[in-house]
C-alpha positions as CSV (number, residue, x, y, z in Angstrom):
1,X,21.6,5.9,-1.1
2,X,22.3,2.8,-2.9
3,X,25.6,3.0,-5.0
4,X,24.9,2.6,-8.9
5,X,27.4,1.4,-11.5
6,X,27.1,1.1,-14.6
7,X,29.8,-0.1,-15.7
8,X,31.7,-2.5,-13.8
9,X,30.3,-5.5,-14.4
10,X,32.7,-8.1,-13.6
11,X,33.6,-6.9,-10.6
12,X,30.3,-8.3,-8.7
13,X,29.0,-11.7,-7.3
14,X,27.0,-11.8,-9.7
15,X,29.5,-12.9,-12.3
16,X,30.9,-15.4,-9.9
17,X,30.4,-19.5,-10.0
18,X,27.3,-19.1,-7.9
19,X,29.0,-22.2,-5.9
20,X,31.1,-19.7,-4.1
21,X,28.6,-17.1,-3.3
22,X,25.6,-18.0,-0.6
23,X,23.0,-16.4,-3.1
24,X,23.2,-16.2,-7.1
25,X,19.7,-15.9,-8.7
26,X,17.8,-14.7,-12.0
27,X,14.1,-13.3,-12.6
28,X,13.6,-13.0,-15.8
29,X,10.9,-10.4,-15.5
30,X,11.5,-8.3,-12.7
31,X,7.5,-7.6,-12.2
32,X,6.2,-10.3,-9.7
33,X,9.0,-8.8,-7.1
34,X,8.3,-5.7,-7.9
35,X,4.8,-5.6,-7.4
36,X,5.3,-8.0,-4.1
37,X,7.7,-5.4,-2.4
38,X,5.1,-2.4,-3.5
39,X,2.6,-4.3,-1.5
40,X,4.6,-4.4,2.0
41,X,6.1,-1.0,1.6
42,X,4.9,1.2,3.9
43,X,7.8,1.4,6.2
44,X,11.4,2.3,4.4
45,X,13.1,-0.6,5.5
46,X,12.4,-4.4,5.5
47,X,14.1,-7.9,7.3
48,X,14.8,-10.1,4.0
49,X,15.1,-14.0,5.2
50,X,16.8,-16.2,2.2
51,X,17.1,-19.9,1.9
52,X,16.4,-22.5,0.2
53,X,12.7,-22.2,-0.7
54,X,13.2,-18.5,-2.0
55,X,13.4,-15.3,-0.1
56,X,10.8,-13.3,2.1
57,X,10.9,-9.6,2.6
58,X,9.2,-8.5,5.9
59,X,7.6,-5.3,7.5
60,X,7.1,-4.5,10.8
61,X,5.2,-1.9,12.3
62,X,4.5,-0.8,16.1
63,X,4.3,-4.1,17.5
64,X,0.7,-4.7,15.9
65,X,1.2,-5.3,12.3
66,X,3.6,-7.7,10.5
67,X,3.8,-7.9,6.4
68,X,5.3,-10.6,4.5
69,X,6.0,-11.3,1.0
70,X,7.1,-14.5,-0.2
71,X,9.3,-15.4,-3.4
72,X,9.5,-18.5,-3.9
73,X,12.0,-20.2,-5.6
74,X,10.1,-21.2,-8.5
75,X,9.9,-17.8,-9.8
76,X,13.3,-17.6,-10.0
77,X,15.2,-18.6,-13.6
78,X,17.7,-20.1,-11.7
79,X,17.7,-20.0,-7.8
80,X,21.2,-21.1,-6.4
81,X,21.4,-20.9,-2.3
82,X,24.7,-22.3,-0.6
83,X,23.5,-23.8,2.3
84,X,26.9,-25.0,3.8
85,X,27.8,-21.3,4.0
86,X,24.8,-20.1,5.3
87,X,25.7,-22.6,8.5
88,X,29.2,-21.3,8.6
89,X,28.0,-17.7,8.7
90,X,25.3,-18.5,11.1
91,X,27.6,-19.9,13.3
92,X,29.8,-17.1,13.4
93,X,27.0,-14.9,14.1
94,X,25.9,-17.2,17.0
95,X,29.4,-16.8,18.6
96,X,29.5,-13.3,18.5
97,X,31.9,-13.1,16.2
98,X,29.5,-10.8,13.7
99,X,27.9,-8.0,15.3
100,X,24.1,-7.2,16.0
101,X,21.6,-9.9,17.5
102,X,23.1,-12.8,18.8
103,X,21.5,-16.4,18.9
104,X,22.5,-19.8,20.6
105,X,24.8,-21.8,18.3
106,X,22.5,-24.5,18.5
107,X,20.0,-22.1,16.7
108,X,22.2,-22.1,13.2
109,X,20.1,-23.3,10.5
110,X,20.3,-22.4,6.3
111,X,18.2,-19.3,6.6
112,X,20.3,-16.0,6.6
113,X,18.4,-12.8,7.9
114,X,19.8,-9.1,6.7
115,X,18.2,-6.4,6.8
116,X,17.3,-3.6,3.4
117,X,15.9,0.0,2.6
118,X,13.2,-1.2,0.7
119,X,12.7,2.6,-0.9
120,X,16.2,2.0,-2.2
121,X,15.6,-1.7,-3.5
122,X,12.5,-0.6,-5.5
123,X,14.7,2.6,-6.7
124,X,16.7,-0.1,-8.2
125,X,14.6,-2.1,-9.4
126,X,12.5,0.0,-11.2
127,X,15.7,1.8,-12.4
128,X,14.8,2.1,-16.2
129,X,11.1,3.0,-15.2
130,X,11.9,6.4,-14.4
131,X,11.5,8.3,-11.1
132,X,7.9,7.8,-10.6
133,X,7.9,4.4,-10.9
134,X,7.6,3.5,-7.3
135,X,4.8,6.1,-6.7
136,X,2.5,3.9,-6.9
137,X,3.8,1.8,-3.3
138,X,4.0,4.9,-1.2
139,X,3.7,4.2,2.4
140,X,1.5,7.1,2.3
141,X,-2.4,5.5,2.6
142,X,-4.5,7.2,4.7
143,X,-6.9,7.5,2.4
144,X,-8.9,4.9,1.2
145,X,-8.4,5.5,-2.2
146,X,-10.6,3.0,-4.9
147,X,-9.4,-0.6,-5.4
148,X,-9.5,-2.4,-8.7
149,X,-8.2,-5.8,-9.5
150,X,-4.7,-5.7,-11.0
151,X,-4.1,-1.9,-10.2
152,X,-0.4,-2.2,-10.5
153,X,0.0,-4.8,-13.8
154,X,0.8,-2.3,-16.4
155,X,4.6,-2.2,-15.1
156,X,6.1,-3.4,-18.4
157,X,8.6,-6.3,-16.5
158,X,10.9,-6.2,-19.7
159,X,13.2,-5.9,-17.4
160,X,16.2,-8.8,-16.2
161,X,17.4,-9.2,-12.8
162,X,20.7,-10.8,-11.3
163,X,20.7,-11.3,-7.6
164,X,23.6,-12.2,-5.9
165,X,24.8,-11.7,-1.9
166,X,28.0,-13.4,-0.5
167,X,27.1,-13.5,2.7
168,X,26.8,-11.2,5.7
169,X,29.8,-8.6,5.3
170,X,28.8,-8.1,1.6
171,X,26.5,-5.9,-0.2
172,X,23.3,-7.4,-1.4
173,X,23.7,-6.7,-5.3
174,X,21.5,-6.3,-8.3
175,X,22.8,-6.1,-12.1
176,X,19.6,-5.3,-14.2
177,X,19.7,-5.5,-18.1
178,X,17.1,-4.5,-20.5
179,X,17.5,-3.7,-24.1
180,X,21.2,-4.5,-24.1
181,X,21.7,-1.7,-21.4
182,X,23.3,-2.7,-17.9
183,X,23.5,-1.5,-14.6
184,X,24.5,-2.7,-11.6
185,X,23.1,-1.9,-8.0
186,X,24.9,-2.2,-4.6
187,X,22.5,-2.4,-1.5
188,X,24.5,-1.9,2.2
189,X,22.7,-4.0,4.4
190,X,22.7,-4.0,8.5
191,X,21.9,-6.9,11.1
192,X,18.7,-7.2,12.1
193,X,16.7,-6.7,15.2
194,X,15.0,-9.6,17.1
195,X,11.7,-9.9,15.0
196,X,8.0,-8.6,16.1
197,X,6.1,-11.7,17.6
198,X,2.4,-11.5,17.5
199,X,2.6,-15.3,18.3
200,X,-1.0,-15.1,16.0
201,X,0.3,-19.2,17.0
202,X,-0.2,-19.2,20.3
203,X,-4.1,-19.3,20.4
204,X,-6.1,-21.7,18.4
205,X,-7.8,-20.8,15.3
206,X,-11.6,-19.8,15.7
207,X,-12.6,-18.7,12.1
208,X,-11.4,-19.2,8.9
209,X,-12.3,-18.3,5.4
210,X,-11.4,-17.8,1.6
211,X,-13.1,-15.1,0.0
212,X,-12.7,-14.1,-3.7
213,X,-10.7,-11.1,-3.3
214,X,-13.3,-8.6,-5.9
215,X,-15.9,-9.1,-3.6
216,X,-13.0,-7.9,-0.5
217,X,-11.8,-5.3,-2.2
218,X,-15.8,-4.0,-3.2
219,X,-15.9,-3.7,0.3
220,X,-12.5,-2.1,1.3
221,X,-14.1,0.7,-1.5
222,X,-17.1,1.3,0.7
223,X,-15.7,1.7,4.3
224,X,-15.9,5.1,5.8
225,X,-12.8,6.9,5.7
226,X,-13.7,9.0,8.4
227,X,-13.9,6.0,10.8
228,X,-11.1,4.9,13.1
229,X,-11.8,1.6,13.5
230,X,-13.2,-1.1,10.8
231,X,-15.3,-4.3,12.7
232,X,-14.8,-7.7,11.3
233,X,-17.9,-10.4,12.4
234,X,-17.5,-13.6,12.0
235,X,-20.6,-16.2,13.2
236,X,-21.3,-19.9,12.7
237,X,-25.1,-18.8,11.7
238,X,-26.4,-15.9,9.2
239,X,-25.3,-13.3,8.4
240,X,-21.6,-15.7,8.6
241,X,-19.4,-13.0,7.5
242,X,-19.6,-8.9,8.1
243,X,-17.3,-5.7,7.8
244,X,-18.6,-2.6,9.3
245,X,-17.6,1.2,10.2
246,X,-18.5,4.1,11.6
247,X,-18.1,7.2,11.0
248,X,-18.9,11.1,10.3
249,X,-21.0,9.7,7.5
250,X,-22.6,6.9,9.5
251,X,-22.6,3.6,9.4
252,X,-22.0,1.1,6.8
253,X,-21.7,-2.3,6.7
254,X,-21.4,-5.5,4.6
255,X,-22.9,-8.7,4.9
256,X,-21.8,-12.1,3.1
257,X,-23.8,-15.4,2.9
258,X,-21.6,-18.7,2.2
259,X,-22.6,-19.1,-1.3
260,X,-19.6,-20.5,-2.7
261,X,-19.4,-18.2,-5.7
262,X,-18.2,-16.1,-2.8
263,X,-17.0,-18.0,0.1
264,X,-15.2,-20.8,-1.3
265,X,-14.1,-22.2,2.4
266,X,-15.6,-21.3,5.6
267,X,-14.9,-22.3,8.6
268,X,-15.9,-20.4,12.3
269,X,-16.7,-22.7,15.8
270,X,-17.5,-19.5,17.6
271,X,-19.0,-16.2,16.8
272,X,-16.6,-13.3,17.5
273,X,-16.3,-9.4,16.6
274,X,-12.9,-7.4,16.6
275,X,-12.5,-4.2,15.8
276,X,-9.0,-3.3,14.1
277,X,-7.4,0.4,13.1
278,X,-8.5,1.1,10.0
279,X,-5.5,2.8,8.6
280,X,-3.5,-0.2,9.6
281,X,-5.7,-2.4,7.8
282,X,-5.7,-0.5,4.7
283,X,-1.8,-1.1,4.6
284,X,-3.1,-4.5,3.1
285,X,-5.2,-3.1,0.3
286,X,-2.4,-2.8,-2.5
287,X,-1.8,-6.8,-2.2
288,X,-5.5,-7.1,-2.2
289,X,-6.0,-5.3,-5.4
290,X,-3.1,-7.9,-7.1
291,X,-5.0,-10.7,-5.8
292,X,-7.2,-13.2,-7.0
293,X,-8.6,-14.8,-3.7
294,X,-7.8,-14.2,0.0
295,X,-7.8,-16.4,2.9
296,X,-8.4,-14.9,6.5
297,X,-8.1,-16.4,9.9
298,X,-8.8,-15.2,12.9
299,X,-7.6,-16.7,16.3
300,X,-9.1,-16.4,19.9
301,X,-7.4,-13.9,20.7
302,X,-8.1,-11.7,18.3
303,X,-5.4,-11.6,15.9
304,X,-6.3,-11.5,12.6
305,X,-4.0,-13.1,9.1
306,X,-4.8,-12.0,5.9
307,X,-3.3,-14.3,3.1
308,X,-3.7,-13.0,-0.6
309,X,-2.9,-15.4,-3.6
310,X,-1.4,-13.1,-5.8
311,X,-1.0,-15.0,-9.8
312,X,2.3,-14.5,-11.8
313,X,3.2,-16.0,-15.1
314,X,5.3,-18.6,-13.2
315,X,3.5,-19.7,-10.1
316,X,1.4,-18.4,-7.0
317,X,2.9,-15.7,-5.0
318,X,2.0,-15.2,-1.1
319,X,1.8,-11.8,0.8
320,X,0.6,-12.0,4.5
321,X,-0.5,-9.8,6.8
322,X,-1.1,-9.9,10.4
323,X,-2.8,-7.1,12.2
324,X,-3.6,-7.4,16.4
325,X,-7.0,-6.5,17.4
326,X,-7.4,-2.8,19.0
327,X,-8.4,-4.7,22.4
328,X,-9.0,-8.4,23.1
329,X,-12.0,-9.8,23.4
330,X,-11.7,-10.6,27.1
331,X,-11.3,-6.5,27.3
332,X,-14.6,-5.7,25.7
């Protein structure tokens, strides 16, 4: 469990010059991060990358899906990132001299990897919003459940947050404040493991699009639940873009023309179906109900990258996913 003062203020990195500590930052409104880690958590742990741009939390699971949500330094109040000791402390690590997974010292660069219990991060965060507060993000979703834009904007976000971490050997610390009332989280954190590779890279890039995400999530609402597997069409000719499942209720699918008041990019030199688990899949439908628009890719391979462009009174926020195909095409 994380360890929760509430008292002992001082005594953190957070009240230190933020020159001597690799991370010191402040949200004023806790609610973008809040609802970004709420979309990725369906595993109780996740590999937080900082640097200079911001920090991304990341979800892995079995080796076929890989969820990332991206903070970006704009978001932040005030965003301070030592990159000098983020190179020390990299180097270090690359010598062995910290324990956990080892890279070449010529691999050191300004990002710092740790890894968190995300069920206890959103515990503190969402510390004044009682215990119920992170219901709502339950890795629990095997049912479809309905979809509605903005599902999760009524978290109030009154809330201020202080982020600080010294560095690997330190506790990854919170000090919230609302209505004049304190409290201050510590997080242990552990090294992390080489990362899941999907190398979605590796093969070019066959289809691309960028749907409105109402007329996505319409769709999400009308897949079978019953069905194992959800298909996902794309063809350079009509119909261009189709979802589909099948199951003890039949058959359902979804067609979509590129009229730009839906598809406001598309993009596809060959035509290629994949079919995809559709309880994985549905891991991706809390970001989907924050977002306004979605972009998808889809390479040769298979492997398929949802992007959803999620608005916040500061800027854009990013959350990705990346789901491989239940067999490659060249197995079908």
């Amino acid at each position: 469990m994380p360890l929760i003062n509430r008292f002992d203020i001082a005594n953190t990195a957070a009240a230190v010059d933020p020159d001597h500590v690799l991370l010191a930052a402040r949200l004023n409104n806790i609610r973008p991060l809040v609802n970004l880690l709420r979309s990725i958590y369906f595993r109780p742990q996740t590999t937080c990358t900082i640097n200079s741009a911001g920090i991304m939390f990341s979800v892995e699971e079995a080796g076929s899906t890989v969820a990332q949500a991206y903070l970006r330094k704009e978001l932040f109040a005030t965003f301070s990132y030592n990159i000098q000791i983020a190179k020390e402390q990299n180097n270090l690590r690359a010598m062995g001299l910290y324990s956990g997974y080892e890279g070449e010292p010529e691999d050191a660069e300004e990002s710092i990897n740790l890894v968190l219990r995300l069920d206890y991060l959103l515990d503190c965060l969402t510390l004044f919003y009682g215990p119920s507060s992170t219901a709502s993000g339950s890795g629990a979703q095997s049912a479809l459940g309905q979809l509605t834009g903005g599902a999760s904007r009524d978290l109030r976000g009154a809330t201020t947050a202080h982020i600080a971490f010294n560095g690997l050997g330190s506790d990854f610390e919170l000090m919230l404040e609302e209505r004049g009332i304190i409290s201050v989280c510590r997080l242990a954190i552990a090294e992390p493991e080489p990362p899941v590779d999907l190398d979605f890279g590796s093969s070019p890039v066959i289809q691309q699009l960028i749907i409105r995400s109402e007329w996505l999530r319409d769709a999400f609402n009308e897949l079978d639940p019953t069905s194992e597997t959800v298909g996902i069409t794309m063809s350079p000719t009509a119909p261009f873009f189709s979802i589909s499942t099948t199951g003890d209720n039949g058959s359902t699918e979804m067609t979509y023309s590129k009229d730009e008041h839906v598809l406001s990019s598309f993009f596809c030199s060959e035509e290629q179906e994949n079919r995809y688990k559709l309880a994985q899949l549905l891991r991706c439908k809390h970001a989907l109900s924050l977002s306004d628009k979605t972009k998808i890719r889809v390479n040769q391979r298979g492997f398929i990258y949802f992007q959803f462009m999620i608005p916040t009174d500061a800027d854009i926020s990013f959350v990705d996913f990346l789901f491989a195909p239940q067999s490659l095409p060249s197995e079908l």
